[in-house]
N, C-alpha and C positions, 0 to 999 in steps of 0.2 A: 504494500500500500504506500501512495504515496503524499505525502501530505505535510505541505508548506507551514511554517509557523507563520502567527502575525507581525513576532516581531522583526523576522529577515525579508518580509517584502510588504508592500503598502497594500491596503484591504481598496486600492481604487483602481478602476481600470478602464482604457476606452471600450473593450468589450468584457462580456462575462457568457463565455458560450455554457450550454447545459447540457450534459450526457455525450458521454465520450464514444460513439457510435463511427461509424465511418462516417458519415454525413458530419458531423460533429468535428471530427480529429479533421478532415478535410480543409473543412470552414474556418478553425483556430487556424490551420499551417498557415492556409493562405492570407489569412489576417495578419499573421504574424510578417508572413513575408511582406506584405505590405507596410510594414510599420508601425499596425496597431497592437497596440500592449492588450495582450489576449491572454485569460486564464480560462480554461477550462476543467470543471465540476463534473465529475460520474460517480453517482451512488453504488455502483459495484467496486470489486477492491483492484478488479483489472478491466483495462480498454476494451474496446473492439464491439461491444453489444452484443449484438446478430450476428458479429464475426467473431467472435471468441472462442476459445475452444478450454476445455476443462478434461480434466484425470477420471474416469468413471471407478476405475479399478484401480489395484497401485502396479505403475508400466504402461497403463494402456488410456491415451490421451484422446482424444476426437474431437472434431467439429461441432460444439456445442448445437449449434442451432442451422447456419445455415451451412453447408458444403460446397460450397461454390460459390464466388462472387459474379458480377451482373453482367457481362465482364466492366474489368476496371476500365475505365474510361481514357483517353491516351493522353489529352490535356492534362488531365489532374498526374499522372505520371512526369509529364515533362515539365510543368510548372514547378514542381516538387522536387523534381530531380530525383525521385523514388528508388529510382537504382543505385543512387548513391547510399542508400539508406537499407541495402538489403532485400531490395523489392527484384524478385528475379521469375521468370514465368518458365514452366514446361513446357517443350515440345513433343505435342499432342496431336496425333492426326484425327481423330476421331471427335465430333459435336458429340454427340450421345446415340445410345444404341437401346432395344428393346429386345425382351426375348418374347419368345411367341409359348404357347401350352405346347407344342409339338416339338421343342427341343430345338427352334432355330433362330437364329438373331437376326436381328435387322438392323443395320447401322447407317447412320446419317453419318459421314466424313467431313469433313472442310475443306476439301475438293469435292464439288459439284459432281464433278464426271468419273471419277471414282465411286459417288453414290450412285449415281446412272448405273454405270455395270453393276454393280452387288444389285442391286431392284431388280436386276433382268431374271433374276431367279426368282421372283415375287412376282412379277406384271411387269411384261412388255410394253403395256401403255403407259404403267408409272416412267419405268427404265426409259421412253423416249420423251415423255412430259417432265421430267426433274429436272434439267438444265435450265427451260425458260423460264419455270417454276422459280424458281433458286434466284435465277437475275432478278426476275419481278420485284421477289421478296425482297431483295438487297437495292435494286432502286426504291422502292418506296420508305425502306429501313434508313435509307441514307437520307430522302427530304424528313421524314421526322425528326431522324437526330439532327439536322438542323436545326431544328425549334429546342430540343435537347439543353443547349451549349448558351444559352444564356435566359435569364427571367422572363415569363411570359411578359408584356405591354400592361402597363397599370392602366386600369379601366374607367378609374377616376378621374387621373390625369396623367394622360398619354404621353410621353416625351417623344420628341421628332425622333433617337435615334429606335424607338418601339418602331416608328413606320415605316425608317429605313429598313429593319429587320423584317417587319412582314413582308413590304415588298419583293426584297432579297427571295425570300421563301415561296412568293407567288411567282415569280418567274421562275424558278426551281418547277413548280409543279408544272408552269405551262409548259418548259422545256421533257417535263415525262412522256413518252411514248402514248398517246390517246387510249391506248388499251391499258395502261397504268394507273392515268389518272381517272376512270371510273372506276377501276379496281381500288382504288386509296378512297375514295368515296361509299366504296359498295361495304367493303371487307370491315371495317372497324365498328360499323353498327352491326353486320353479321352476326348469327349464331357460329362459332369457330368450326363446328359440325358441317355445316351447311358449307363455309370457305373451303374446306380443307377434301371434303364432297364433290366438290365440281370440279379439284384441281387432281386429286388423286383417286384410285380405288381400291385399292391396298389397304383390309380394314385394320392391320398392325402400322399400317404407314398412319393412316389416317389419325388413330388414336395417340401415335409419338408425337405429330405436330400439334394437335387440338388438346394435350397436358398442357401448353407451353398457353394454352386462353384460357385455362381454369386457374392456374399454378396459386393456391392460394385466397383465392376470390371463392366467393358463397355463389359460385354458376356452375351452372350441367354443359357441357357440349354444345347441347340445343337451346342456348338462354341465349336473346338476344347479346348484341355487343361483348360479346366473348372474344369475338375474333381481334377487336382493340387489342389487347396482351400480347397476340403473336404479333404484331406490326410492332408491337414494342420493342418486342423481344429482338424483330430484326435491326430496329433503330440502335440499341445499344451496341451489337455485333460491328454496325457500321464506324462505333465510335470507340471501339477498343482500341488497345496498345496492339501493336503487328503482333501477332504469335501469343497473345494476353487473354486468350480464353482461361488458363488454369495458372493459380499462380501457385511455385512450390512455397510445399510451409500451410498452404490453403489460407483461409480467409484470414484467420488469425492474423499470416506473416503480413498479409497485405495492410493490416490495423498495426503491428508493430511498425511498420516502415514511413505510416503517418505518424505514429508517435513522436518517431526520430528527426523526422522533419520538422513538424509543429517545434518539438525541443530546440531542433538546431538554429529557427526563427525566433527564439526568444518567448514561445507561449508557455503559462506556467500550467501544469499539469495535475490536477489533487485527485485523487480516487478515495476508495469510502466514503464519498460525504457527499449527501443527499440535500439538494434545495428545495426547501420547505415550501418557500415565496416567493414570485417574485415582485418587486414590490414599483409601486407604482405614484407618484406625483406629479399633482396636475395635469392628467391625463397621458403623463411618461412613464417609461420605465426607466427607474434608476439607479436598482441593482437588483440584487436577491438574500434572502434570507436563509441560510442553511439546518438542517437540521440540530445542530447543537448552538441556534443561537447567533450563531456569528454572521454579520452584513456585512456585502460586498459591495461595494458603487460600483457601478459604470455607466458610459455612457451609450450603452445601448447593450439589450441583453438578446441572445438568438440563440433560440431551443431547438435543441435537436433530436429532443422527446415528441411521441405523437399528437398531433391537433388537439385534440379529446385530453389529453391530460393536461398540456398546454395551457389550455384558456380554463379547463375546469377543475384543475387540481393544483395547478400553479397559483392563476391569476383570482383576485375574487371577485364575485360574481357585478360589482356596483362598479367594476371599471370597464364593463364590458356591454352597448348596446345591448337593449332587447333581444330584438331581431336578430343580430347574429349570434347571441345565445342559444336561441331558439336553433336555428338552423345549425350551428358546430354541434350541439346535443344530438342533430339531424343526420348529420357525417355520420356516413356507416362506414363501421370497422367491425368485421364479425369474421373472428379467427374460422378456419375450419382447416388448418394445418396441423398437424403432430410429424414430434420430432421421436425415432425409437433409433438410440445407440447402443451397439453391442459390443463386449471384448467378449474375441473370439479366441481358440487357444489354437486354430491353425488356419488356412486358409479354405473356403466353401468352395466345392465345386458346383458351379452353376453351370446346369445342360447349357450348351450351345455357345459358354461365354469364354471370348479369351482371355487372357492376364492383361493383354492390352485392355479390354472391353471394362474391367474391373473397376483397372484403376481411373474411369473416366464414369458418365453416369449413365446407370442402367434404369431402364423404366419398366414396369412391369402393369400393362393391359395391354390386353388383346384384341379391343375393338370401342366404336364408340360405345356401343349398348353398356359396355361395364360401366365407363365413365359414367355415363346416365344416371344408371343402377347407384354408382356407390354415391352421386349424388343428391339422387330420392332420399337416400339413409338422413341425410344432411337435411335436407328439407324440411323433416319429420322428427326432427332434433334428435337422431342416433346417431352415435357413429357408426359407420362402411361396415358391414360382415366380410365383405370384399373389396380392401381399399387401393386407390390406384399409388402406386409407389416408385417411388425415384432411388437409388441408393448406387453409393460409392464403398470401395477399400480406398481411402486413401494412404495406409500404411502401405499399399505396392509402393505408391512412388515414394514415401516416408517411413521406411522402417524402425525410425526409434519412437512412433507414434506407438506402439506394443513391444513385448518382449521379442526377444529370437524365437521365429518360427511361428509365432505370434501374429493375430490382424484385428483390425476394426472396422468397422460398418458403420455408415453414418446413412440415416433412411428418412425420406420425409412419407410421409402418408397422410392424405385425403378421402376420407372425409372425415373431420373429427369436431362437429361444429362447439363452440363456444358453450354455448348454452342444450345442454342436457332437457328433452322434454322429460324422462323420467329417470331418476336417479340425478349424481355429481361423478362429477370428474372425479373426485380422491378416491373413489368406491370403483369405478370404470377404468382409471388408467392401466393397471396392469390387465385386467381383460382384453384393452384393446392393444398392448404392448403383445398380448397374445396370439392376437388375430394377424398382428404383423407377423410374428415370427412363423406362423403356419403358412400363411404367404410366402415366405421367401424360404421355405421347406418343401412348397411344393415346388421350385425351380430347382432346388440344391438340395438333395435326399440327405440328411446328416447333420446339416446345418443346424437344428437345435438342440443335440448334443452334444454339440461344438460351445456354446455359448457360456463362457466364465461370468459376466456379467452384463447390464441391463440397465437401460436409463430411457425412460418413457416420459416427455415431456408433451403434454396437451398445451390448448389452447390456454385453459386458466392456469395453466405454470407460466406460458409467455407474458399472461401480465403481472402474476405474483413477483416473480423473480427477472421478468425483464422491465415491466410497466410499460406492456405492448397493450391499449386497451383491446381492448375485447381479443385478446391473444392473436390478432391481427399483423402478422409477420412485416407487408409493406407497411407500416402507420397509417392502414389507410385502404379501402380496397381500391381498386382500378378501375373507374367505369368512363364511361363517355361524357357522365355530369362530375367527375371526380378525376378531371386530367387538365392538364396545362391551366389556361388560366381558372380555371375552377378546381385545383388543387390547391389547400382544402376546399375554400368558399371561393365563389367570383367575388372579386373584389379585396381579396387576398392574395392568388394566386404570385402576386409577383416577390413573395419572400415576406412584405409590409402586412403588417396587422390595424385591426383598428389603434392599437395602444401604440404613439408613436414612441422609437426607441428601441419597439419588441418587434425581434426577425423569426422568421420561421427557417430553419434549415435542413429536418429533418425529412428521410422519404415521404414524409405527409403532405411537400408541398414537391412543385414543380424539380423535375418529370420524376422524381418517386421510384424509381422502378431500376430495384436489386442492389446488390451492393458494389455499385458505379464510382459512388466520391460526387456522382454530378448535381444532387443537390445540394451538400455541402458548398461544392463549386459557384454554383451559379449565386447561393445566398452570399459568400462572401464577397463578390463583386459589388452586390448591393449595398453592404454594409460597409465597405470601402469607402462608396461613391458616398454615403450618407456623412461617412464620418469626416470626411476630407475640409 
């Protein structure tokens, strides 16, 4: 833990960032690099949030919560200098792969035409449909992350260089191929089912790409605007580091190597200690209140906790309009992720998968219909009998992540909603810690025999122990009324709150989506230009 006294540095600051998350550590570095005397506050005893990684067993370490970052974003790498700092990425050919009930994989590559051939054992028509497929996605991935790379346009009042950017972005679109830009019009209010339907017929294809519009979100396959997430998902791709799909170390390293940078800027850095309040004068924010009492001034405070706790656990309720009281109470955040990590005491043979296929992520449904299925459960406030599942060994590429001879498992699984219609999650967790592990028993005969120990993290552990509301992994789900400038609320979107002084930087606001750095990113710019 680390944790500054009051009497070797001054309790003032130009900023006072809150929760040391990626988003967070991102927003202090670049602060820092700018010149503003930035402290940053995380009530956990270590960084990272969502990127952390913890001991389950003694030897055997894992990816706490997420396994994978969004990918990292290439800006926030080279502003930072990130490599400097220990930030280094695997060479990985493989995106992600699925296994199928019959014992055979499916792999999406990052060569296009490498996917091609492998599909031609699947479908002919996929195998000759995936290459335009693939550019489509990556031109439209690429005018998105355009709008990505800096603050939506304040809607209140608009500065000239907002309408140089839109601009910029409207001639991008006119410049897409005609058959593009109704597809960027058609695809984001989509049910992802239905996009991923008319492009492929491959129903193990089908169901790898349409994970990628529920990942997270309280939607089925067939919910409208599902298909938003995958366009996202291609936008971030467009704005990685070259070769930054996977970073070694995993998410954690990429949270250590903001640390290091933030530090090497001069941002000071306290962990354990929790801000109570933040406090508020004359309609400003002008520090925060910690949990043991102690005030910090600064002159602008930017959270990087979610919206929901934000305005209604931070701030109190008499500084905060009606009406957008009403409405952030309104912002849906409704977990329906679980996390189950396993130490394993050797490595699992999974039909059809290679050791390459392992150590990258493997998804396990076989078609939309599951999807559906394990989202009915969700609907109905159960969690999945049959839930759709993501998982990694990242001790392949990291062996002192376990002992010798030794692996771990890191598994997300959907559906696991928030709220229980009968029973509680402390009574349900290991049942549904159950249903995973028979899950991934039926792919790897053995496999839970194999298991030395077990770490089952529901929805209401992500807020107990992360204060993700509503165990809501993005801070926030992802919809069509809950993106860009309507991330959280229109009229927020651009980082600014009603309370001036208070920034948002967390994935709650603009563009939100994975563990990027680019909200962190883009709020520091704002808080920059404010503080200048």
């Amino acid at each position: 833990m680390t944790q500054m006294t009051q009497s070797s540095q001054p309790t003032r600051y130009d900023a006072i960032v809150v929760g040391g998350g990626v988003n967070g550590l991102t927003c202090a570095a670049l602060l820092g690099k700018a010149g503003v005397r930035t402290v940053l506050i995380e009530q956990r005893d270590e960084i990272g949030g969502c990127a952390a990684e913890s001991e389950i067993a003694p030897g055997f370490r894992v990816p706490t919560l997420a396994h994978a970052t969004g990918p990292v974003r290439r800006d926030v790498v080279e502003h930072l200098q990130l490599y400097l700092h220990g930030l280094t990425f695997l060479d990985t050919a493989i995106e992600v792969s699925s296994l199928s009930p019959d014992g055979r994989a499916l792999i999406l590559w990052n060569d296009a035409q490498r996917t091609a051939a492998g599909l031609a054992g699947w479908s002919a028509k996929d195998a000759a449909a995936w290459p335009a497929f693939h550019q489509s996605l990556g031109r439209l991935g690429a005018l998105l992350g355009s709008l990505f790379q800096s603050a939506p346009p304040s809607i209140d009042a608009p500065h000239a260089r907002d309408v140089f950017s839109l601009m910029h972005t409207l001639s991008a679109f006119r410049g897409l191929p005609k058959a593009d830009r109704w597809r960027l019009l058609r695809w984001g209010p989509m049910a992802v089912a239905d996009l991923v339907g008319e492009s492929v017929e491959n129903e193990l294809l089908r169901a790898t790409l349409a994970a990628d519009g529920i990942f997270g979100a309280m939607l089925g396959p067939w919910s409208a605007g599902s298909g938003l997430q995958l366009l996202l998902a291609a936008a971030n791709r467009s704005l990685a580091w070259p070769g930054g799909q996977v970073v070694a170390g995993g998410p954690a390293a990429f949270a250590r190597s903001l640390r290091r940078a933030a530090e090497r800027h001069g941002v000071e850095i306290r962990t354990g200690t929790a801000v109570e309040r933040i406090e508020v004068k004359d309609d400003r924010a002008v520090g925060v209140t910690l949990a043991n009492n102690e005030h910090i001034e600064g002159r602008a405070v930017v959270s990087g906790v979610d919206p929901k706790r934000t305005f209604l656990s931070l701030c109190e309720a008499d500084h905060l309009p009606p009406e957008f009281s009403w409405r952030i109470k309104n912002y849906r955040s409704r977990g329906t992720l679980a996390k189950v990590n396993f130490a394993l005491s050797g490595l699992p043979a999974f039909t059809g998968a290679t050791r390459e296929m392992l150590a990258g992520r493997v998804r396990l449904a076989p078609d939309l219909d599951y999807l559906e299925r394990a989202f009915d459960h969700a609907k109905y406030g159960r969690h999945s009998s049959q839930p759709w599942i993501e998982f990694t060994i990242p001790s392949i590429h990291d062996p002192a992540l376990a002992p010798a001879g030794a692996h771990v498992v890191s598994a997300y699984a959907q559906f696991a909603p928030y709220q229980l219609r009968d029973g509680h999650w402390d009574a349900e967790r290991e049942v549904f810690g159950d249903v995973v592990t028979a899950a991934l028993e039926l792919h790897a005969p053995g496999f839970s025999s194999m298991v030395v120990a077990r770490q089952v993290l529901t929805p209401l552990d992500l807020e107990r122990g992360w204060g993700l509301t509503g165990g809501q992994i993005c801070h926030g789900e992802l919809a069509l009324d809950q993106f860009f400038a309507m991330r959280p609320l229109l009229g927020c979107g651009d980082h600014c709150t009603p309370i001036r002084g208070l920034f948002l930087c967390s994935s709650g606001s603009h563009p939100g989506t994975g563990l990027t750095g680019g909200s962190g990113a883009n709020a520091a710019a704002v808080v920059a230009r404010e503080l200048a």
